[in-house]
Structures are given as structure tokens and as C-alpha cells.
PDB file of N, CA, C and O in Angstrom:
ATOM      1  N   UNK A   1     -13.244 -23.134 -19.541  1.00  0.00           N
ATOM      2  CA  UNK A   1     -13.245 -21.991 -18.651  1.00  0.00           C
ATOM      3  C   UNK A   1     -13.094 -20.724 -19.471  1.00  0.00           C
ATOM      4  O   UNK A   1     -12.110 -20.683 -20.209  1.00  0.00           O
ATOM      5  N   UNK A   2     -13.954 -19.638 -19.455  1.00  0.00           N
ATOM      6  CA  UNK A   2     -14.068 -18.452 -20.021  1.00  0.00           C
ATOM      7  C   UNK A   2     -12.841 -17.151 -19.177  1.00  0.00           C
ATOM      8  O   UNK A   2     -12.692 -16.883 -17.985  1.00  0.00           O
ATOM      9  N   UNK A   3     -12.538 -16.907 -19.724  1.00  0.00           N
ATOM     10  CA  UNK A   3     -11.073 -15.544 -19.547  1.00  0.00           C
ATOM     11  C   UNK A   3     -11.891 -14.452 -20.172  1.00  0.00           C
ATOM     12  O   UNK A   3     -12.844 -14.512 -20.949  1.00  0.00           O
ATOM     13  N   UNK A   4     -11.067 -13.125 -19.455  1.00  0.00           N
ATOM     14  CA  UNK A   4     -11.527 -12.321 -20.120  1.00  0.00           C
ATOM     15  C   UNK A   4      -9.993 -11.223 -19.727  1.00  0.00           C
ATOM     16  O   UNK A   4      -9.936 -10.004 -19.568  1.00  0.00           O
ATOM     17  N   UNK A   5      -9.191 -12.000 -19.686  1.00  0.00           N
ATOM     18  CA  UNK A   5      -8.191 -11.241 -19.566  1.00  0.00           C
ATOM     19  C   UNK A   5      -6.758 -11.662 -20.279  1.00  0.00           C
ATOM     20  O   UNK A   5      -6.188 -12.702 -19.947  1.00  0.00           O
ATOM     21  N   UNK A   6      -6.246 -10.817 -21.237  1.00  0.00           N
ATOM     22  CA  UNK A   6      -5.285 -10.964 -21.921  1.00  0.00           C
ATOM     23  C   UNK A   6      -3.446 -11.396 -21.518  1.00  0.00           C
ATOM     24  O   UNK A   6      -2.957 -10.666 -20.657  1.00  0.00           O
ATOM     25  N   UNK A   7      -2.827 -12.125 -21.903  1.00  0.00           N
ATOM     26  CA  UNK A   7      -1.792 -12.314 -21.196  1.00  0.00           C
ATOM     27  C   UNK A   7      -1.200 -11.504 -20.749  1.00  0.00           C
ATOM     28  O   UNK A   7      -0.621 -11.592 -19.666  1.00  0.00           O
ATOM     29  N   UNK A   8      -1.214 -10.031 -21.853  1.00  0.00           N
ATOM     30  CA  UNK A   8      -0.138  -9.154 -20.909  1.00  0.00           C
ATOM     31  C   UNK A   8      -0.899  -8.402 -19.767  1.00  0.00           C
ATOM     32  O   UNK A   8      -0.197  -8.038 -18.823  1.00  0.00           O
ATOM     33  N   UNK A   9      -2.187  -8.127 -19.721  1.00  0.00           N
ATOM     34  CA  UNK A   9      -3.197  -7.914 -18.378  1.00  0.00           C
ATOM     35  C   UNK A   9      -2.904  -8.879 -17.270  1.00  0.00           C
ATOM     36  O   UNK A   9      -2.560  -8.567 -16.130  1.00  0.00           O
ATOM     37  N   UNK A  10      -3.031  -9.747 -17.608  1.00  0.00           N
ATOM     38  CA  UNK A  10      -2.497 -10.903 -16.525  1.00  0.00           C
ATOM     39  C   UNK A  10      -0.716 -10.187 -16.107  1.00  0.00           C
ATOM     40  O   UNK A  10      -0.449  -9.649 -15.033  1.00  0.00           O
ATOM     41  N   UNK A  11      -0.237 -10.279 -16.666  1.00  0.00           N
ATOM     42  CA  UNK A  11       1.445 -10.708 -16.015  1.00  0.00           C
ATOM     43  C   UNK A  11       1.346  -8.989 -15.439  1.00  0.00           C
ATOM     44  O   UNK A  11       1.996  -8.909 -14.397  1.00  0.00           O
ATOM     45  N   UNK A  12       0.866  -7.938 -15.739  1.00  0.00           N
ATOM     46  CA  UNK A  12       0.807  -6.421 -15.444  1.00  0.00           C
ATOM     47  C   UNK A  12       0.607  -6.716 -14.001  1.00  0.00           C
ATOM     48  O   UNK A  12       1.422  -6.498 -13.105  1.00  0.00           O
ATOM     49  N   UNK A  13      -0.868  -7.366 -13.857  1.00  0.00           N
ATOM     50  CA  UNK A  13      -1.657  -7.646 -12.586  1.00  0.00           C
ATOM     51  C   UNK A  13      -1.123  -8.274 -11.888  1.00  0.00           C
ATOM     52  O   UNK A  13      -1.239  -8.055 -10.682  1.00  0.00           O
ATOM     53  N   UNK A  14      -0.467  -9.124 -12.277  1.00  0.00           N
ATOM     54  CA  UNK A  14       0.337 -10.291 -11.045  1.00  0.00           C
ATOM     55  C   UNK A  14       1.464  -9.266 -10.366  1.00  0.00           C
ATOM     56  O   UNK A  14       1.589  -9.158  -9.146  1.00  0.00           O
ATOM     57  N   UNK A  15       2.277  -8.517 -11.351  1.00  0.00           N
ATOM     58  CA  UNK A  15       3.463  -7.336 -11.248  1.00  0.00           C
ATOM     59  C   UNK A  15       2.849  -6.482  -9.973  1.00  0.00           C
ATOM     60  O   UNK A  15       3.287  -6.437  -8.823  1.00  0.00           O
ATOM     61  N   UNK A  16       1.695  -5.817 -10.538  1.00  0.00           N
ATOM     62  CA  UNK A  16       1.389  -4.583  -9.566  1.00  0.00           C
ATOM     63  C   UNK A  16       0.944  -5.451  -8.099  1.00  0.00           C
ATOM     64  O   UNK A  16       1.168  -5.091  -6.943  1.00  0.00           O
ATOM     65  N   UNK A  17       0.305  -6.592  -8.526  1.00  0.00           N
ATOM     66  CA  UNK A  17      -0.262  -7.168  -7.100  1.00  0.00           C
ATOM     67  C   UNK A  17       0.531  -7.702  -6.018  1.00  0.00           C
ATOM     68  O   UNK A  17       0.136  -7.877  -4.865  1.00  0.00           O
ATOM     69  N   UNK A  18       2.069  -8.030  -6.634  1.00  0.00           N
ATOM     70  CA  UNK A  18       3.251  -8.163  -5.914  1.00  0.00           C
ATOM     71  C   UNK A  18       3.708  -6.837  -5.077  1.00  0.00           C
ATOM     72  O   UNK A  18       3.779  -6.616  -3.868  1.00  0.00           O
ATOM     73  N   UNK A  19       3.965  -6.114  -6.138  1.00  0.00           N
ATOM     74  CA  UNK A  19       4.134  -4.539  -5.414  1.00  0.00           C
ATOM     75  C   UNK A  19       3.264  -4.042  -4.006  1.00  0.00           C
ATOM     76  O   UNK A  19       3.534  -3.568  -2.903  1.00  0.00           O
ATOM     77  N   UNK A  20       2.165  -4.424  -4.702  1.00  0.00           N
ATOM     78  CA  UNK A  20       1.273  -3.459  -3.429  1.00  0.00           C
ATOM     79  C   UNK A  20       1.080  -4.491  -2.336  1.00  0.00           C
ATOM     80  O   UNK A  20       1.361  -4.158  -1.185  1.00  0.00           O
ATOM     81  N   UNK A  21       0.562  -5.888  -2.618  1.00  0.00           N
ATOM     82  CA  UNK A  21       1.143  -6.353  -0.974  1.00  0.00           C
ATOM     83  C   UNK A  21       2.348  -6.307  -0.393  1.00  0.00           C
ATOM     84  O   UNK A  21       2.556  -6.258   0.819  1.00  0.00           O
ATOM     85  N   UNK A  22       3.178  -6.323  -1.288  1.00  0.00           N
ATOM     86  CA  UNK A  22       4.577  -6.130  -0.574  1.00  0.00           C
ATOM     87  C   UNK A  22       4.382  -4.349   0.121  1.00  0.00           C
ATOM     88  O   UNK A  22       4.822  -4.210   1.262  1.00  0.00           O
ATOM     89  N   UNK A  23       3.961  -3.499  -0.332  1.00  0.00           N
ATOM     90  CA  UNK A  23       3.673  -2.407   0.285  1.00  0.00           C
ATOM     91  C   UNK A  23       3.514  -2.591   1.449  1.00  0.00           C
ATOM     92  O   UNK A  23       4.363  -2.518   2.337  1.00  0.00           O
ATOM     93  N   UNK A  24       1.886  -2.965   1.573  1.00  0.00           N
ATOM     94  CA  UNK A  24       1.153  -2.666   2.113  1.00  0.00           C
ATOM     95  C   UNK A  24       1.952  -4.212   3.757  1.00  0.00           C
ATOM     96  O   UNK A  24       1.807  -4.144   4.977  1.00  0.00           O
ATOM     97  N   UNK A  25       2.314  -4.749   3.337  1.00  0.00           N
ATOM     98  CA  UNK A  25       2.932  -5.833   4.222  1.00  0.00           C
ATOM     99  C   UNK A  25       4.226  -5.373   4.961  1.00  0.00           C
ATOM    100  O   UNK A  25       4.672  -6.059   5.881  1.00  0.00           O
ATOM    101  N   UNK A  26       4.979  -3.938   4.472  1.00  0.00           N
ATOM    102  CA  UNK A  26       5.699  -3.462   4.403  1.00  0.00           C
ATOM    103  C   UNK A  26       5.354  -2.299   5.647  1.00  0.00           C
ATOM    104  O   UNK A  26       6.120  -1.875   6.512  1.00  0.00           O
ATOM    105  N   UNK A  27       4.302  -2.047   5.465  1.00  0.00           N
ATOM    106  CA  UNK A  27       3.800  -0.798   6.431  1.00  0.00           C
ATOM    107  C   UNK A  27       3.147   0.371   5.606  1.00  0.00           C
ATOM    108  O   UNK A  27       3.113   1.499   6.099  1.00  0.00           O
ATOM    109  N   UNK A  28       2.760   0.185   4.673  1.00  0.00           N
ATOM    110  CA  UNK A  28       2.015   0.761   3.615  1.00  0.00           C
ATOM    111  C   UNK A  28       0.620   1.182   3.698  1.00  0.00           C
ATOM    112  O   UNK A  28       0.239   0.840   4.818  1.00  0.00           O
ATOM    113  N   UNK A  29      -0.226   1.690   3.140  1.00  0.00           N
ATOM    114  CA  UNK A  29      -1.661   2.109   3.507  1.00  0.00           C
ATOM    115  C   UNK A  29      -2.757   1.070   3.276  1.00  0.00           C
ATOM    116  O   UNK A  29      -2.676   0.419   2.234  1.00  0.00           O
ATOM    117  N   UNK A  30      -3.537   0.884   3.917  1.00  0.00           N
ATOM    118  CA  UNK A  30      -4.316  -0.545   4.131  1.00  0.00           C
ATOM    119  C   UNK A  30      -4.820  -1.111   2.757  1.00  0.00           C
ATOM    120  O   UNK A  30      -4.830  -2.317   2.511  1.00  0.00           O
ATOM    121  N   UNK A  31      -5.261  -0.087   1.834  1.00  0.00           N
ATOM    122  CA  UNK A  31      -5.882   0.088   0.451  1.00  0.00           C
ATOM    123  C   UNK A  31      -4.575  -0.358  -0.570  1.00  0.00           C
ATOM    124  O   UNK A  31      -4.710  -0.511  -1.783  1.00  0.00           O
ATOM    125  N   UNK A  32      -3.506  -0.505   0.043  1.00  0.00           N
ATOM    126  CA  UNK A  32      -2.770  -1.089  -1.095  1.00  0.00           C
ATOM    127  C   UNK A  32      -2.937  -3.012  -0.892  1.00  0.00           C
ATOM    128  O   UNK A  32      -2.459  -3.853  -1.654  1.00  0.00           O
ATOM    129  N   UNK A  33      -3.681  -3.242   0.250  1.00  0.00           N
ATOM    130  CA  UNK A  33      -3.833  -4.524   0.005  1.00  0.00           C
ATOM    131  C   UNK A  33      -4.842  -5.358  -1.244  1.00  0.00           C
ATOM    132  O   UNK A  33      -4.937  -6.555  -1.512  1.00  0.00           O
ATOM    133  N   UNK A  34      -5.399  -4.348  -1.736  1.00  0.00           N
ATOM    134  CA  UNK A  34      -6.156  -4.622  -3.277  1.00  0.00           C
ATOM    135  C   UNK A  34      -4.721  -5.442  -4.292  1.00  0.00           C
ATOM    136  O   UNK A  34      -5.054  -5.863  -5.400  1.00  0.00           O
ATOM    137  N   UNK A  35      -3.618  -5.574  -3.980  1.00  0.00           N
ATOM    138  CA  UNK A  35      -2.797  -6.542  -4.626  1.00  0.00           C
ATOM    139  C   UNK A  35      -3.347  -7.728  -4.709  1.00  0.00           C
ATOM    140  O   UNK A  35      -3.381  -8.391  -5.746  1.00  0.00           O
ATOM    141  N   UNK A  36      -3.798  -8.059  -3.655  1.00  0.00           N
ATOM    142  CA  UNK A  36      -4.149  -9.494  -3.119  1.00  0.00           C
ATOM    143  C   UNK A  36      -5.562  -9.826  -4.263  1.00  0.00           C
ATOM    144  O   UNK A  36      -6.004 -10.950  -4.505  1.00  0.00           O
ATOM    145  N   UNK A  37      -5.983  -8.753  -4.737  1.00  0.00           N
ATOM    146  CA  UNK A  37      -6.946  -8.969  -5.725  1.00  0.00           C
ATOM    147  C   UNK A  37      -6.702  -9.062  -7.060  1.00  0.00           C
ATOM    148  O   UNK A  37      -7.446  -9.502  -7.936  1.00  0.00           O
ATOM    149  N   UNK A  38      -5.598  -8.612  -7.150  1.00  0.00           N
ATOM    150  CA  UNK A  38      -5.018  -8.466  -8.313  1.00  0.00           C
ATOM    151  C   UNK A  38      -4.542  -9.974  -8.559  1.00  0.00           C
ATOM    152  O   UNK A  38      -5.092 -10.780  -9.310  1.00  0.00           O
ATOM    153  N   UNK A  39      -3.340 -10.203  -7.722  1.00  0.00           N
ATOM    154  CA  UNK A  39      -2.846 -11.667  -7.847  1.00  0.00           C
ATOM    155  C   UNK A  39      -3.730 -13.036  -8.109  1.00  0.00           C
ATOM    156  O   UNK A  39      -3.348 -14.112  -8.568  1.00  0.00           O
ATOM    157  N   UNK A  40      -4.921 -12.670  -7.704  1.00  0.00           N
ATOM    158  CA  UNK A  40      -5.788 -13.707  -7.802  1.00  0.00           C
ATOM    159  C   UNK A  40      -6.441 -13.919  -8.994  1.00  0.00           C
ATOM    160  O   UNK A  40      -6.778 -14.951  -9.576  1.00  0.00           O
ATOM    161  N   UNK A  41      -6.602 -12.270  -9.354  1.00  0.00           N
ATOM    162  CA  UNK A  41      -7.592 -12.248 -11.179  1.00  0.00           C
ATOM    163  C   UNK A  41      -6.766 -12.758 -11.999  1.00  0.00           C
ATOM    164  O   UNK A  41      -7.100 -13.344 -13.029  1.00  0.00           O
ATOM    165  N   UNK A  42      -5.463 -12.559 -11.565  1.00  0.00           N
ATOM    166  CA  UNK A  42      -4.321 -12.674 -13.088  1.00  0.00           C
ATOM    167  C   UNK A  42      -4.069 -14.230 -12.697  1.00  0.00           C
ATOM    168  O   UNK A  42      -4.169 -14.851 -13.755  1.00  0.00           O
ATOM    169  N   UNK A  43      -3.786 -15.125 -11.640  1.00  0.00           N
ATOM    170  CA  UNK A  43      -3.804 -16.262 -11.874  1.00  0.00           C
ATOM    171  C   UNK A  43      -5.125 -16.739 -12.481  1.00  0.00           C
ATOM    172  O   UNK A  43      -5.117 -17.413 -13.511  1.00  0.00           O
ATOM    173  N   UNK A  44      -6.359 -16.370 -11.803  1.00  0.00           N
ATOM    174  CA  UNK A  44      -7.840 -16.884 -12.787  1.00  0.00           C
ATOM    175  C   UNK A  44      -8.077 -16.614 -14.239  1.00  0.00           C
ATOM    176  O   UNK A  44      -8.448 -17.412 -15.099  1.00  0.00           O
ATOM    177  N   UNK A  45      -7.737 -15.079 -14.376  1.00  0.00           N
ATOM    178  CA  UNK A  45      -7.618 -15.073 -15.321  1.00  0.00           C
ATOM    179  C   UNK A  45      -9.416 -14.685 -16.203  1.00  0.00           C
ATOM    180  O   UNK A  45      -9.877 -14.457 -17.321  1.00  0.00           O
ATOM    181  N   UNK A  46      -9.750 -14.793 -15.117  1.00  0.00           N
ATOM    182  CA  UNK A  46     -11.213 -14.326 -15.012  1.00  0.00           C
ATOM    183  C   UNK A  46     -11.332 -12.858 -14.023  1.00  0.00           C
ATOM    184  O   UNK A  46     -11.194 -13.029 -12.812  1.00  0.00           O
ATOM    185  N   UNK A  47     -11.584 -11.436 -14.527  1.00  0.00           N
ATOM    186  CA  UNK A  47     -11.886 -10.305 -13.403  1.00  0.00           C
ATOM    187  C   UNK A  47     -13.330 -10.269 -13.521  1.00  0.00           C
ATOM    188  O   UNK A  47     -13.899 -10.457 -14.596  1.00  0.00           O
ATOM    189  N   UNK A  48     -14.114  -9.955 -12.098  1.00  0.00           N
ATOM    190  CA  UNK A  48     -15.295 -10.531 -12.209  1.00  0.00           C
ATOM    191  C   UNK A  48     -15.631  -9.147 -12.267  1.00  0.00           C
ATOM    192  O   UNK A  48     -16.644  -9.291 -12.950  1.00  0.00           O
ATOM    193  N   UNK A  49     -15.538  -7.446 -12.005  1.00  0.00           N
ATOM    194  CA  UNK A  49     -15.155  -6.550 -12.471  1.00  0.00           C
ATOM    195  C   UNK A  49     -15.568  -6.108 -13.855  1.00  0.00           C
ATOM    196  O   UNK A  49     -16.609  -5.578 -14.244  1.00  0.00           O
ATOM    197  N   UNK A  50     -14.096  -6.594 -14.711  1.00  0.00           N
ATOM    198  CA  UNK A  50     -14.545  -6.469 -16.275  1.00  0.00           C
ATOM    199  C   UNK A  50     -15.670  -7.485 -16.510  1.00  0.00           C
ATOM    200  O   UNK A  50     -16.261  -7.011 -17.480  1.00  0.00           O
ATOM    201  N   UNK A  51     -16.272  -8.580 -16.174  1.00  0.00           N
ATOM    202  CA  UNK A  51     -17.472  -9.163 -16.594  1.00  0.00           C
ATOM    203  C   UNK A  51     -18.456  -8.342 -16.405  1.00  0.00           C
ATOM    204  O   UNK A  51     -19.299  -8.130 -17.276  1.00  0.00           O
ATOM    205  N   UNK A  52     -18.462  -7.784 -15.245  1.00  0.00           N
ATOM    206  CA  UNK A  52     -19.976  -6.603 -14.583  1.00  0.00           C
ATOM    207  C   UNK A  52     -19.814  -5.381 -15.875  1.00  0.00           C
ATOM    208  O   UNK A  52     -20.685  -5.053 -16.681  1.00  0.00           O
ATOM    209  N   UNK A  53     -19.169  -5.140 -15.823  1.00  0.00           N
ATOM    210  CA  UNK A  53     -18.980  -4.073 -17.314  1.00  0.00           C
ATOM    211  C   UNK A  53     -18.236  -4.319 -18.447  1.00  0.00           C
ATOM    212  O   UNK A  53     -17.676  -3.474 -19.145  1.00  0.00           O
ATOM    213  N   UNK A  54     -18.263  -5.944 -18.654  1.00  0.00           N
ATOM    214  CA  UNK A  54     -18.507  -6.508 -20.143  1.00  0.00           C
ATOM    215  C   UNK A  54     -17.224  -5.248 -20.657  1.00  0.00           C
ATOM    216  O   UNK A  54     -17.426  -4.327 -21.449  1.00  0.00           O
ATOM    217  N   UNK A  55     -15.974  -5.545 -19.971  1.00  0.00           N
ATOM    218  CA  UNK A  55     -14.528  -5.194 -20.943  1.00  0.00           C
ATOM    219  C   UNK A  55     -13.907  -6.270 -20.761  1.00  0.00           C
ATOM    220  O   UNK A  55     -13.961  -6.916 -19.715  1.00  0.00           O
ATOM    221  N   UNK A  56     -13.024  -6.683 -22.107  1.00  0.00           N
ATOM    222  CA  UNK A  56     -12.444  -8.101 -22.431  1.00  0.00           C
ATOM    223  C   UNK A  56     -10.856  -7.392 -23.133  1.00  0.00           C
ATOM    224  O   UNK A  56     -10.585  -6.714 -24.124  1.00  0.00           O
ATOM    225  N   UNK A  57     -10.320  -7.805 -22.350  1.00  0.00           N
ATOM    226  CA  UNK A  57      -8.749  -7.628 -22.988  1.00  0.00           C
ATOM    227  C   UNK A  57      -8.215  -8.890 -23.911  1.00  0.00           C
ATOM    228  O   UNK A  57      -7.275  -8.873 -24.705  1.00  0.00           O
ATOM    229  N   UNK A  58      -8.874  -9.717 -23.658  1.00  0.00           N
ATOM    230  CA  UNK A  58      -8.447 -11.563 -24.198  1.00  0.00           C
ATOM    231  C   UNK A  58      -9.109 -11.424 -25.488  1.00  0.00           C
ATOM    232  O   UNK A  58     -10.289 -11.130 -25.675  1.00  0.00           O
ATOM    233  N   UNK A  59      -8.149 -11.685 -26.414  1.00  0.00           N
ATOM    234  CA  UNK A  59      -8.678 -11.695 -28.024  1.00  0.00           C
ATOM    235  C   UNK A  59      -9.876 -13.266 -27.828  1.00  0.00           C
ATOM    236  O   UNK A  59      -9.769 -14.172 -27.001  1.00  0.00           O
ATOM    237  N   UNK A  60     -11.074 -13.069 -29.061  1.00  0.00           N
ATOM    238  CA  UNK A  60     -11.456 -13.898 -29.317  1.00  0.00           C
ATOM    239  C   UNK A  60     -11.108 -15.359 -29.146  1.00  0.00           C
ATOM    240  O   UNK A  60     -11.859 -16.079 -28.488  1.00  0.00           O
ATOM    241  N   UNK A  61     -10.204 -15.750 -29.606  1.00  0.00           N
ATOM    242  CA  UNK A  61      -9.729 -16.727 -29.274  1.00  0.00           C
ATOM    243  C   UNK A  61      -8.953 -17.680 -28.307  1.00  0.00           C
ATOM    244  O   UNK A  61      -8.805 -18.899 -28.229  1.00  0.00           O
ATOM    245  N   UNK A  62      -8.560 -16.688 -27.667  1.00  0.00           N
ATOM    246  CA  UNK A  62      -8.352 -16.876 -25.838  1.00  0.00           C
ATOM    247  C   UNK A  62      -9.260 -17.504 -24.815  1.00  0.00           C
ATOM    248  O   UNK A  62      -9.130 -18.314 -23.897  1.00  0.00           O
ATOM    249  N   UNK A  63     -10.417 -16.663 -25.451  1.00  0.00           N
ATOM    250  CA  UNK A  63     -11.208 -16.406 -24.358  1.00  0.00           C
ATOM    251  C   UNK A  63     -11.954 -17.598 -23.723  1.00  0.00           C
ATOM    252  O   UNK A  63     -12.600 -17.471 -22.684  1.00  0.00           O
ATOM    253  N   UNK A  64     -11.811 -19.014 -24.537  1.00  0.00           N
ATOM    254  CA  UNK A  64     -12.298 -20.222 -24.544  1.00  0.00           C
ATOM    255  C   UNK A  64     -10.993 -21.048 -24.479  1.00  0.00           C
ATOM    256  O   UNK A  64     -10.168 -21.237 -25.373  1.00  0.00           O
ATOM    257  N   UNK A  65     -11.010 -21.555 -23.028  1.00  0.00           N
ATOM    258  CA  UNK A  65      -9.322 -22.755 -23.048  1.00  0.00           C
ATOM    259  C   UNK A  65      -9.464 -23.664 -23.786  1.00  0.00           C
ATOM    260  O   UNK A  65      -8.659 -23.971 -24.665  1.00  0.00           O
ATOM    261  N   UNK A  66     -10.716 -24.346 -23.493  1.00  0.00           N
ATOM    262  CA  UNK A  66     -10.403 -25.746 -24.605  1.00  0.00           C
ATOM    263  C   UNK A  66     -11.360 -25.894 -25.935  1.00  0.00           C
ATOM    264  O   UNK A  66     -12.565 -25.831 -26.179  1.00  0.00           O
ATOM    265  N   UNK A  67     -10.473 -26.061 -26.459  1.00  0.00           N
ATOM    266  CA  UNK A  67     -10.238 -25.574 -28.173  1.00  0.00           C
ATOM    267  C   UNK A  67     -11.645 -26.933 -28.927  1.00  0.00           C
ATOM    268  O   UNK A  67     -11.719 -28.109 -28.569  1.00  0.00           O
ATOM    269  N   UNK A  68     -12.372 -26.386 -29.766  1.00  0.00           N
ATOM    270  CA  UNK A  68     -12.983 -26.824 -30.087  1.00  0.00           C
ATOM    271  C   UNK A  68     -12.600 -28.502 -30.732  1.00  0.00           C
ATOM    272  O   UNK A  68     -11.529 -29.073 -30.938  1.00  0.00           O
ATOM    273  N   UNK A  69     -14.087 -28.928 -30.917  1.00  0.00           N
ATOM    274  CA  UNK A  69     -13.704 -30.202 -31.385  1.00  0.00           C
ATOM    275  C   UNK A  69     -14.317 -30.359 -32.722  1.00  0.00           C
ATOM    276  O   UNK A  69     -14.141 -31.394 -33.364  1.00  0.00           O
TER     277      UNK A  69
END
């Protein structure tokens, strides 16, 4: 499985995506429910986003889970 997102991008994203549904679940503005997008990239670990414009936070060697043979 291909990543294109770096661990600390991931744990940032999971952080803010907690925040803003909790916002927005909270009584917050409808647009903070983009958490819910967040939480999902940083568990995948794949943003389909940075693929459309080819930005990679995941070093080289990340970016491939299972390790050559």
C-alpha cells in the first residue's frame, strides 16, 4: 500500500480532525465537519488531495509498507 503521508502529518491530522468534529458536533459551523476527513486520511494514510497535486510528506522509504524482498 502506497502513503503519501508522513507520521507526524498523520498524528497533526488525526489531532485537528478530533478538534473540529468535536466542534462542529458541539454546535460549531457545518465546515468544521472536514475533521471527519481528516481522521480518515491520517488513519489511511493515503490523502487523495496531495496525490491530485503530487505533494508527499512520507520520506522515500515510507512510502512503500512492505519492504522489499
Amino acid at each position: 500500500m502506497k502513503i503519501n503521508l508522513a507520521l507526524w502529518d498523520r498524528i497533526l491530522r488525526f489531532i485537528l480532525g478530533v478538534l473540529f468534529t468535536g466542534w462542529a458536533i458541539a454546535g460549531g459551523p457545518w465546515w468544521a465537519y472536514v475533521g471527519v476527513y481528516f481522521i480518515l486520511t491520517s488513519g489511511w494514510g493515503l490523502d487523495p488531495l496531495y496525490s491530485i497535486f503530487r505533494i508527499r510528506t512520507a520520506q522515500l522509504e515510507d512510502r512503500n509498507l512492505i519492504p522489499p524482498e
